[in-house]
MILUM-625521 format. One record per residue (C-alpha): residue in one letter; z, y negated, x negated. Coordinates in steps of 0.25 Angstrom, whole numbers, plus 2048, in hexadecimal, padded with zeros to 3 digits. Each point is the difference from the previous one (the first is absolute). Layout:
AZYX ...
//
This chain:
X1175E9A8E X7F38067FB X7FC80D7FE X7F38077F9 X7FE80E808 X7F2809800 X7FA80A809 X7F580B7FB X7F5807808 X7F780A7FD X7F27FD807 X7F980B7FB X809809808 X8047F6809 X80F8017FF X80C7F87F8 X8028047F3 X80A8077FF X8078047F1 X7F87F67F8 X8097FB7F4 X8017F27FD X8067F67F8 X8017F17FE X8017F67F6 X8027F27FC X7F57FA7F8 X8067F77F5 X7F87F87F6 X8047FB7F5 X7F97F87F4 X7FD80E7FA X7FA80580D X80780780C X80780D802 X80480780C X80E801803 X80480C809 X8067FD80D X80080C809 X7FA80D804 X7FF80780C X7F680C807 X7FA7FC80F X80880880C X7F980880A X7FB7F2807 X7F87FB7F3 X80E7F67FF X80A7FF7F5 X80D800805 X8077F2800 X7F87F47F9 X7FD8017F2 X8057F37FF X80C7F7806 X80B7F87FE X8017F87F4 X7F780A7FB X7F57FA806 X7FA7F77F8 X7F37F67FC X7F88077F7 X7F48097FE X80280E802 X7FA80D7FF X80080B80A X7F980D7F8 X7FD80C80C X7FF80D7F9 X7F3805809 X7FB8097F6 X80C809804 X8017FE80C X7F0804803 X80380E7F9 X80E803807 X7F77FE80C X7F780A7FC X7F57F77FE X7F38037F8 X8007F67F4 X7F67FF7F4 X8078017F1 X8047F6800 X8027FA80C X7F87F3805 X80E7FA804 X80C8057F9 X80B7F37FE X7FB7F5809 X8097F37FC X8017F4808 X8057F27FA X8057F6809 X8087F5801 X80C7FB809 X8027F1801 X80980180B X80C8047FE X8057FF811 X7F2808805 X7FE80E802 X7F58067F7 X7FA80D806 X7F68067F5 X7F980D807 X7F68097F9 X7F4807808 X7FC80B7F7 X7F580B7FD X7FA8097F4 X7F57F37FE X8057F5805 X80C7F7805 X8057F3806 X80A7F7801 X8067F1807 X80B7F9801 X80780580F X80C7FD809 
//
């Protein structure tokens, strides 16, 4: 079976993101436009991970899905200096899962200006 799981690091400080809230959704469209269906939220552990895949089991789905990272809290709970507002605040990343039997890992490499993502293992 699949699973969808993520991982988040602060560059800028050079460590995991520890504490950053999260949540996912699934994309649905319909002939009115789409919407976004909650699925789960969850907050990083003290290895930038969430604890257990977002999604598995019949779960685990195709479909496009959005993971939103709450940085802009997570930069101030760090004690990091930001302008008002912030340059990043909710950075949202869309995405699609095509194969239900894979393993999608959707990491986050963060900083106050400027952040990256791929699809990992």
């Amino acid at each position: 079976m699949g699973k969808l799981t993520t991982h988040v690091l602060d560059t800028a400080r050079g460590v995991p993101a520890a504490g950053l809230a999260l949540s996912l959704h699934l994309v649905e469209r319909d002939g009115e436009g789409e919407r976004l269906v909650p699925v789960k939220c969850a907050t990083t552990n003290a290895d930038g991970r969430v604890d257990g895949p977002l999604l598995e089991g019949d779960a685990f789905r195709v479909g496009t899905y959005e993971l939103r990272f709450h940085v802009g809290d997570y930069l101030r709970a760090t004690g990091t200096e930001l302008p008002d507002p912030p340059f990043l605040d909710l950075v949202p990343l869309r995405f699609g899962i095509a194969d239900p039997s894979a393993h999608y890992h959707v990491p986050l490499l963060v900083s106050p200006y400027g952040y990256s993502t791929y699809r990992g293992s």
